[in-house]
N, CA, C and O of each residue as an XYZ file, in Angstrom:
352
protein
N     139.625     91.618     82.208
C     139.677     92.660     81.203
C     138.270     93.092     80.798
O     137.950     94.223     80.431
N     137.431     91.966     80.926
C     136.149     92.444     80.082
C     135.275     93.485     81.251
O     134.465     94.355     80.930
N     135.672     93.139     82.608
C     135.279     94.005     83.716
C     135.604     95.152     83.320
O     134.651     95.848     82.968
N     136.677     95.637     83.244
C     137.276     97.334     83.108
C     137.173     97.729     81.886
O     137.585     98.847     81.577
N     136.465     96.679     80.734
C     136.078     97.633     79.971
C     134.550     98.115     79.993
O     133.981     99.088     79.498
N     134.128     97.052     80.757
C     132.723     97.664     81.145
C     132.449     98.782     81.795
O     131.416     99.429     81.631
N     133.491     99.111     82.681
C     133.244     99.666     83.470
C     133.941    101.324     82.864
O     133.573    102.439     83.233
N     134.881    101.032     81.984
C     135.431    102.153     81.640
C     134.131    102.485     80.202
O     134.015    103.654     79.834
N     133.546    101.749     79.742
C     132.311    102.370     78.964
C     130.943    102.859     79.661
O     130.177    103.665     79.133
N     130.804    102.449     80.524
C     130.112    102.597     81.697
C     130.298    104.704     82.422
O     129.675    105.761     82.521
N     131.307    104.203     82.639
C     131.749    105.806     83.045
C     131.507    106.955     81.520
O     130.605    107.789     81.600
N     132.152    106.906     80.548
C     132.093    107.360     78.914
C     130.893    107.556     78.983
O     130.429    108.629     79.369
N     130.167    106.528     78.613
C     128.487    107.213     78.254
C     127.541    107.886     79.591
O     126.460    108.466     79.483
N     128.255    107.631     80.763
C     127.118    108.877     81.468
C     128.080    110.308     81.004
O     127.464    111.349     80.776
N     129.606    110.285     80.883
C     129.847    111.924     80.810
C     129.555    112.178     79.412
O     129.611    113.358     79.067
N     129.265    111.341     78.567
C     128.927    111.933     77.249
C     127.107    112.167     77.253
O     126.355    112.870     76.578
N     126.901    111.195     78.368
C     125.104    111.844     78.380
C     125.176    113.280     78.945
O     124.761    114.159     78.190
N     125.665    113.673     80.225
C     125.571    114.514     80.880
C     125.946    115.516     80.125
O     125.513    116.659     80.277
N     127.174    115.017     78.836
C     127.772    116.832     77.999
C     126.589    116.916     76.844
O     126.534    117.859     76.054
N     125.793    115.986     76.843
C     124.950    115.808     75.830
C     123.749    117.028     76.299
O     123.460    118.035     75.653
N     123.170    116.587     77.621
C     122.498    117.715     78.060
C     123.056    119.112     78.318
O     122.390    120.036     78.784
N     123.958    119.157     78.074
C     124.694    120.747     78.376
C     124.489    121.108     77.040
O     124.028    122.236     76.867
N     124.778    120.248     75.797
C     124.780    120.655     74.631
C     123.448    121.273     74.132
O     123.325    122.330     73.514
N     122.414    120.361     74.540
C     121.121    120.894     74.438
C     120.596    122.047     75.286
O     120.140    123.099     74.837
N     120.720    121.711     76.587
C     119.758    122.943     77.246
C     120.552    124.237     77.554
O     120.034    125.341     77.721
N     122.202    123.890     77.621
C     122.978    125.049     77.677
C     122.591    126.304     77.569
O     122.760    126.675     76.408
N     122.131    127.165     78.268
C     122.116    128.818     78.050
C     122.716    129.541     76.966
O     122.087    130.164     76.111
N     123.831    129.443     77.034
C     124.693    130.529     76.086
C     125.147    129.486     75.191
O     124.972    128.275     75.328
N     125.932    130.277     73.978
C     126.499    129.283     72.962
C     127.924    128.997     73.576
O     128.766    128.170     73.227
N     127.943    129.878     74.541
C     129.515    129.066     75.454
C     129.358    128.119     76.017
O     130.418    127.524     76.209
N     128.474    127.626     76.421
C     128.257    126.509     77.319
C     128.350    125.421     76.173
O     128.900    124.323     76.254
N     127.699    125.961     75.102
C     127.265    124.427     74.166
C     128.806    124.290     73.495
O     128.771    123.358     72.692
N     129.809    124.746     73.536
C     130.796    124.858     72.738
C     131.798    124.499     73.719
O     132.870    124.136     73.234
N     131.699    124.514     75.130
C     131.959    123.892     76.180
C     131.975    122.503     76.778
O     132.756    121.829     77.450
N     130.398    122.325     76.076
C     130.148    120.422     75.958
C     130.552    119.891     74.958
O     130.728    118.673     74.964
N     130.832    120.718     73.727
C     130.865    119.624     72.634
C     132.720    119.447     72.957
O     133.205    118.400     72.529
N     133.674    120.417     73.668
C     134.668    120.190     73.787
C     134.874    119.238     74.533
O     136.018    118.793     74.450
N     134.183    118.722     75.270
C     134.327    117.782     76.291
C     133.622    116.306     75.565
O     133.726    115.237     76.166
N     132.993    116.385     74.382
C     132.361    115.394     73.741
C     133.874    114.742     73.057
O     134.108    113.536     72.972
N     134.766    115.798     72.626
C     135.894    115.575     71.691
C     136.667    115.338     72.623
O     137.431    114.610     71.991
N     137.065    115.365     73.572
C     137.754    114.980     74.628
C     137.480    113.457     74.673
O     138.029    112.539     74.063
N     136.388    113.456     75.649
C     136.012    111.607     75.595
C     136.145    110.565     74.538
O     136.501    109.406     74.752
N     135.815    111.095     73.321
C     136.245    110.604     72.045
C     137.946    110.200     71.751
O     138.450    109.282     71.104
N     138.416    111.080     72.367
C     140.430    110.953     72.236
C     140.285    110.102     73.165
O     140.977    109.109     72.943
N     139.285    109.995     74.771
C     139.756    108.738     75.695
C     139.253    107.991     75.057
O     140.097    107.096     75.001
N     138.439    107.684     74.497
C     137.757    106.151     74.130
C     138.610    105.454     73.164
O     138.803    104.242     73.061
N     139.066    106.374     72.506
C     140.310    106.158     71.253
C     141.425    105.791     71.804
O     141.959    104.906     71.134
N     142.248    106.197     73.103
C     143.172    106.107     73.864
C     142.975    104.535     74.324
O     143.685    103.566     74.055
N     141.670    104.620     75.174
C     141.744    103.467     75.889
C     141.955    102.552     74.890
O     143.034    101.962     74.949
N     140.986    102.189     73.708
C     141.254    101.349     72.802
C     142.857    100.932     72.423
O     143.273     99.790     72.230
N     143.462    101.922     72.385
C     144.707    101.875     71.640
C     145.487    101.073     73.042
O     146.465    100.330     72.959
N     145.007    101.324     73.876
C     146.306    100.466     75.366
C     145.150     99.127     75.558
O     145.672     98.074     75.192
N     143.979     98.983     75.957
C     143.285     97.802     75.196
C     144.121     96.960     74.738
O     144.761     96.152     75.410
N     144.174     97.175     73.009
C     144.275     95.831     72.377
C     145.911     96.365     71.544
O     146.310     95.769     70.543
N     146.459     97.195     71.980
C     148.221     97.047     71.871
C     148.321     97.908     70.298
O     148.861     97.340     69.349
N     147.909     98.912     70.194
C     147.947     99.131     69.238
C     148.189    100.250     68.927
O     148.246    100.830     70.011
N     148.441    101.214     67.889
C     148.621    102.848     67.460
C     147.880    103.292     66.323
O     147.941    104.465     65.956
N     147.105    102.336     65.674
C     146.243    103.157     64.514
C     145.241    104.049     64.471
O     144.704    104.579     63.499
N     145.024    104.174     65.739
C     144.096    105.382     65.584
C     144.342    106.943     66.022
O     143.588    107.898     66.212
N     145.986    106.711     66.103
C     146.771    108.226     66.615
C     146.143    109.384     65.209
O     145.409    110.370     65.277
N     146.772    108.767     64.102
C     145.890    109.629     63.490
C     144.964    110.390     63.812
O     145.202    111.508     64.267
N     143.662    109.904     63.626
C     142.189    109.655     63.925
C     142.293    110.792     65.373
O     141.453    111.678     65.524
N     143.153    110.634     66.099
C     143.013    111.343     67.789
C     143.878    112.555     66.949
O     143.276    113.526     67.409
N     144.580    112.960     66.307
C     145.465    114.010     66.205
C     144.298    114.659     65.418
O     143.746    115.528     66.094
N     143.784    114.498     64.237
C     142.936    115.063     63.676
C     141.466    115.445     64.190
O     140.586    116.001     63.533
N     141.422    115.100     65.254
C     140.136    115.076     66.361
C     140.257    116.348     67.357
O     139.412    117.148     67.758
N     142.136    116.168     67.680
C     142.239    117.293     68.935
C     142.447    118.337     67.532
O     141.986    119.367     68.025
N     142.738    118.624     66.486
C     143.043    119.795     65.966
C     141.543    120.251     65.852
O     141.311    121.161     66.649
N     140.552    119.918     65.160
C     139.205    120.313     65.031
C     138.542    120.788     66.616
O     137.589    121.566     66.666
N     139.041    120.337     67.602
C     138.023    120.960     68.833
C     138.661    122.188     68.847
O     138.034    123.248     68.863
N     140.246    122.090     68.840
C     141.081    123.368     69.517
C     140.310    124.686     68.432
O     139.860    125.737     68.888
N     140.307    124.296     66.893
C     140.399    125.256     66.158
C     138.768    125.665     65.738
O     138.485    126.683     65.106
N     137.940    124.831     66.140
C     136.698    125.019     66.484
C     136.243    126.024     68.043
O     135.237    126.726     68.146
N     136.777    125.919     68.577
C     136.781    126.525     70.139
C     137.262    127.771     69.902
O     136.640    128.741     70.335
N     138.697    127.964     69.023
C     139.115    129.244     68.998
C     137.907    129.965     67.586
O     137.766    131.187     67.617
N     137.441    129.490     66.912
C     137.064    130.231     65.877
C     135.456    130.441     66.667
O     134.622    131.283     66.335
N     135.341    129.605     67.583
C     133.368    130.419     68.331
C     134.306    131.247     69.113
O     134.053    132.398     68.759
N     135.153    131.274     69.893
C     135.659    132.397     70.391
C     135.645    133.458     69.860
O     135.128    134.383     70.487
N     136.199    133.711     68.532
C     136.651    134.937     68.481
C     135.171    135.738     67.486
O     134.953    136.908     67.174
N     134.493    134.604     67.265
C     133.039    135.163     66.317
C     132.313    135.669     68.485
O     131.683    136.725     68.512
N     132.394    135.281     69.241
C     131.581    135.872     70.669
C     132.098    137.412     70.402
O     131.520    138.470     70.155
N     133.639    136.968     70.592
C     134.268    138.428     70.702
C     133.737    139.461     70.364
O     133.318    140.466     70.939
N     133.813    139.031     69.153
C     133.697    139.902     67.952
C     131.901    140.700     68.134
O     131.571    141.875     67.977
N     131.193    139.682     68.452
C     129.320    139.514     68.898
C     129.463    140.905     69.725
O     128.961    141.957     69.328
N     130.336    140.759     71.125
C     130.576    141.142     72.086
C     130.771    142.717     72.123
O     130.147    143.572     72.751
N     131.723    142.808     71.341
C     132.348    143.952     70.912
C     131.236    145.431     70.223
O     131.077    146.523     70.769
N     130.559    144.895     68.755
C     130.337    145.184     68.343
C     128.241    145.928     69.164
O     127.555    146.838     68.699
N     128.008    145.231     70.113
C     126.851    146.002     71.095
C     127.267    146.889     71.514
O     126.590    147.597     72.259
């Protein structure tokens, strides 16, 4: 067990390094709003894995209130681009 969790934290922090650099050097504010969705993503796996880990459900919460903030974060830079977009 202690193997696959190494290995499953192992994997987590290079894609959270790699969305880390998208977040920073990203071109557009789509890109950076692109990584941080994928930051909130890994966050629900790390939360996931935990929860099949050690047998447990307390952090469904915690993951439900996590995926509502990316979705409604994602749609609200969306529609402020749009809107950016539109108005040139």
């Amino acid at each position: 067990m202690n193997v696959l969790l190494i290995v499953i934290m192992v994997v987590f922090a290079a894609a959270a390094l790699l969305a880390l650099v998208r977040v920073v050097r990203g071109p557009s504010i789509l890109d950076r709003v692109v990584a941080c969705d994928v930051l909130l993503t890994e966050v629900l796996c790390i939360l996931g894995a935990d929860m099949v880990i050690n047998h447990h459900t307390r952090s469904l919460p915690a993951m439900l209130i996590i995926a509502a903030v990316g979705v409604f974060g994602s749609i609200a830079v969306a529609r402020f681009v749009a809107r950016k977009e539109t108005t040139r």
